[in-house]
Backbone as numpy.savetxt, mean C-alpha at the origin, in Angstrom:
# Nx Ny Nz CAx CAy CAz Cx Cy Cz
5.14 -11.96 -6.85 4.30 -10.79 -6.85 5.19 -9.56 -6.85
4.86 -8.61 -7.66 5.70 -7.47 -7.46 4.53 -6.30 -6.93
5.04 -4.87 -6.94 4.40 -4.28 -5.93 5.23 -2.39 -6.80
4.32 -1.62 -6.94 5.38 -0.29 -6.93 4.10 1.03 -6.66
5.21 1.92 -6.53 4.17 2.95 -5.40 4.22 4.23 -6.15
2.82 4.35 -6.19 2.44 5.91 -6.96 1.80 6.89 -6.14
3.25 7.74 -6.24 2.42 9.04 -4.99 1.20 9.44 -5.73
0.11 10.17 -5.88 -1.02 10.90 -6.18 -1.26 12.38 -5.94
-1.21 12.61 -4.11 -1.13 14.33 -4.27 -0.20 14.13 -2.35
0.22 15.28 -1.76 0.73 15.50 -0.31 0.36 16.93 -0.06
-0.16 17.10 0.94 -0.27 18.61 1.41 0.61 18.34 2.89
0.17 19.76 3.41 1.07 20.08 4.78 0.73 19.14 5.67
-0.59 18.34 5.67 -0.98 17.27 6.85 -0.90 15.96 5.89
-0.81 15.56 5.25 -0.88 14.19 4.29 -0.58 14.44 2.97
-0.80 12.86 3.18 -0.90 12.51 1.00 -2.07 11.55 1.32
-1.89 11.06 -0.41 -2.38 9.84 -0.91 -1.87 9.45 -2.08
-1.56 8.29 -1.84 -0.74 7.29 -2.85 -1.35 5.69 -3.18
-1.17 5.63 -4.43 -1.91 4.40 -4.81 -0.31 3.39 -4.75
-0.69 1.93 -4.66 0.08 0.85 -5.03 -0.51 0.26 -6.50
0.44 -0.36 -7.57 -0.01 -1.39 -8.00 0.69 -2.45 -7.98
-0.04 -3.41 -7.68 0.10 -4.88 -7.13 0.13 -5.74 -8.26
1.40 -6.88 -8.42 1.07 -7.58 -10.07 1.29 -8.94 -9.16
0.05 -9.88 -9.85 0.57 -11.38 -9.25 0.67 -11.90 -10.33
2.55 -12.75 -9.76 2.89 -13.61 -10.89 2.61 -14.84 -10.82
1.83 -15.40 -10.00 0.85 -16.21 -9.80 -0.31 -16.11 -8.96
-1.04 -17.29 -8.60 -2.02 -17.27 -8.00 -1.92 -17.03 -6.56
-2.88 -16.41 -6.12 -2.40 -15.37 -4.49 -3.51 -15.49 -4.28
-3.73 -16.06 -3.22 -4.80 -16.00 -1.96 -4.69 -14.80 -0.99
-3.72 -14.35 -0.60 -3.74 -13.12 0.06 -2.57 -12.69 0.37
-1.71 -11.23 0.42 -0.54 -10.49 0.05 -0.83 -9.61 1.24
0.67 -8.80 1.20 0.59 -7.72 1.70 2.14 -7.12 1.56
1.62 -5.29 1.75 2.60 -4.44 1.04 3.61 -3.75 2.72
4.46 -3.54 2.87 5.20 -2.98 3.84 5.98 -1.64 3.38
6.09 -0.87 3.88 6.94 0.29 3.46 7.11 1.31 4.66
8.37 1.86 4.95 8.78 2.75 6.18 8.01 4.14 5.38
7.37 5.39 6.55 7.13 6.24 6.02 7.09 6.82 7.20
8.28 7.42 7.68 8.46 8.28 8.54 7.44 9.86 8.34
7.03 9.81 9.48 6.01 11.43 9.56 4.81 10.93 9.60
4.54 9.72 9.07 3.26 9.50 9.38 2.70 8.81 10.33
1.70 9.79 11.01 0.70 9.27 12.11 -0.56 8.76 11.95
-1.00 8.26 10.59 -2.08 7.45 10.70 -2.49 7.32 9.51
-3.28 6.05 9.07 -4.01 5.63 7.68 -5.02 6.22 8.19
-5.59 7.05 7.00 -7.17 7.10 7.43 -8.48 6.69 6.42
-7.43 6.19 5.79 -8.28 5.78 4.14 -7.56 4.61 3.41
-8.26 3.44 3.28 -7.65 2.89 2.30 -8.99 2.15 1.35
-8.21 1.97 -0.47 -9.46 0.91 -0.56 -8.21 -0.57 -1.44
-9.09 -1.47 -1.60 -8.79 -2.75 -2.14 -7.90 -3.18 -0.84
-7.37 -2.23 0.04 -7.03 -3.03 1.13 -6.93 -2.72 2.35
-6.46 -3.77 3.60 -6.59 -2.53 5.26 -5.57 -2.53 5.41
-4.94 -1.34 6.37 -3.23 -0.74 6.35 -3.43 -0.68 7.95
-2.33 -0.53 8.75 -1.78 -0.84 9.70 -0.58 0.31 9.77
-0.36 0.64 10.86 0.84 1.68 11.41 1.77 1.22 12.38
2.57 0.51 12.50 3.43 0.03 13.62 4.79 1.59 13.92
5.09 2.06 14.45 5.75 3.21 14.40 5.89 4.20 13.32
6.80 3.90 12.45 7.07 4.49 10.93 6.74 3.36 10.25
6.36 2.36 10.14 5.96 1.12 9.28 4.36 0.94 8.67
4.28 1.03 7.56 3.22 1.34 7.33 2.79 -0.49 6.29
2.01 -1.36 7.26 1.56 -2.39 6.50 0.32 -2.85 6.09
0.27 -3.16 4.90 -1.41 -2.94 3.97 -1.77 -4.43 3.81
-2.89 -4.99 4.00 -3.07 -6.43 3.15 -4.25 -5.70 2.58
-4.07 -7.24 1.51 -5.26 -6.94 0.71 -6.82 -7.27 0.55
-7.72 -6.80 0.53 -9.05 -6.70 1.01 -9.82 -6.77 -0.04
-11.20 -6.92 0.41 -12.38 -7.15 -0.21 -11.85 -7.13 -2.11
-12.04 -6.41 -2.56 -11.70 -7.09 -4.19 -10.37 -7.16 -4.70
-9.37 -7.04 -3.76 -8.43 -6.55 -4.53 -7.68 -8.08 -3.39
-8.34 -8.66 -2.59 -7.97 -9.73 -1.79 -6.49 -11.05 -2.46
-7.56 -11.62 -3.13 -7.55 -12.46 -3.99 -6.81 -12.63 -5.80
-5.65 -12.78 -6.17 -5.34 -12.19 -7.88 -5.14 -13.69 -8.21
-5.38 -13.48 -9.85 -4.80 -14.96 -10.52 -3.65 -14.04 -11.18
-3.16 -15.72 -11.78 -1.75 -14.96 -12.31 -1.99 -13.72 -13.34
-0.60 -13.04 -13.05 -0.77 -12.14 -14.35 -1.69 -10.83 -13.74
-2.84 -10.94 -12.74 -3.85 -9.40 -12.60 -3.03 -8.63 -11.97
-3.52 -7.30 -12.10 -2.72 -6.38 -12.05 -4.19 -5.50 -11.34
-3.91 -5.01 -10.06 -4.75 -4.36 -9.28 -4.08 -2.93 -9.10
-4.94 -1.85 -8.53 -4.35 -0.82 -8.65 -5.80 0.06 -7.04
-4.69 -0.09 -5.88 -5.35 -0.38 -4.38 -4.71 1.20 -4.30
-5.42 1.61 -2.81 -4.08 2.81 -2.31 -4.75 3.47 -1.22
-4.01 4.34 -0.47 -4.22 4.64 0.88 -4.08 6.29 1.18
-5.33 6.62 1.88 -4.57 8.21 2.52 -4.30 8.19 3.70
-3.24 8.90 4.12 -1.99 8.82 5.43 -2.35 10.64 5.80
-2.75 10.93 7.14 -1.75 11.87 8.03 -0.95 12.07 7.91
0.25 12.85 7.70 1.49 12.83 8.04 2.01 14.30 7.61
3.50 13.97 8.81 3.81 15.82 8.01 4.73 15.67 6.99
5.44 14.45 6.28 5.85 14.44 4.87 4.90 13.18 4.10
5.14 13.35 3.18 4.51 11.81 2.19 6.20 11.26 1.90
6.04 10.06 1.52 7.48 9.01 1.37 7.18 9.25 -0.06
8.16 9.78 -0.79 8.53 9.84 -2.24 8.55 8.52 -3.23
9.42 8.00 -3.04 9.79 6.70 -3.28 10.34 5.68 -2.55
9.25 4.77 -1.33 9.66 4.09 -0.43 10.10 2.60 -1.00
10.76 1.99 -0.50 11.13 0.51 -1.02 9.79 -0.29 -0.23
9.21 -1.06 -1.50 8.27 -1.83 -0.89 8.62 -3.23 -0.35
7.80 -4.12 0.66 8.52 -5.21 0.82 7.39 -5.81 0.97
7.07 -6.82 -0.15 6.17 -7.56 -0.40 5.94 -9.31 -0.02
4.52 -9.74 0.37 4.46 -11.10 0.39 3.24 -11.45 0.04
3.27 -12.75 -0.39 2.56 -13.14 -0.92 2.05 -14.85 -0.57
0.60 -15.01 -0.54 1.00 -16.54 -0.41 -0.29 -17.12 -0.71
């Protein structure tokens, strides 16, 4: 499964940034990890639910976007609090 991150917009209190998610096979259920220092909270996500462990920001994937056969290509994403948005964070993906 690969995974890459599209900022969308950031103001002085947040952003929002989409993921798209590619399964190179069949996936019962994934999830996306990425550090994003400044931020204090998801307050929005869709195709999946996100999680805040300090600066760690971890997403699985939900209601339609749960589930991929090989090859789909979903396009999920989240709005964050925060007083920067992460530009280009390294994602760290699983899948299973």
């Amino acid at each position: 499964m690969t995974a890459s991150w599209a900022p969308q917009s950031s103001w002085g209190e947040g952003y929002v940034a989409e993921v798209e998610v590619t399964a190179t096979g069949t996936v019962s259920r994934w999830q996306v990890s990425f550090e994003a220092p400044g931020t204090t909270e998801v307050s929005n996500a869709w195709g999946m639910s996100c999680a805040l462990d300090g600066s760690t920001v971890t997403c699985r994937g939900a209601d339609w976007a749960a589930a991929l056969t090989p090859g789909q290509t979903v396009r999920v994403g989240l709005q964050a609090k925060a007083t920067r948005a992460p530009s280009s964070p390294k994602l760290s993906v699983r899948a299973s």
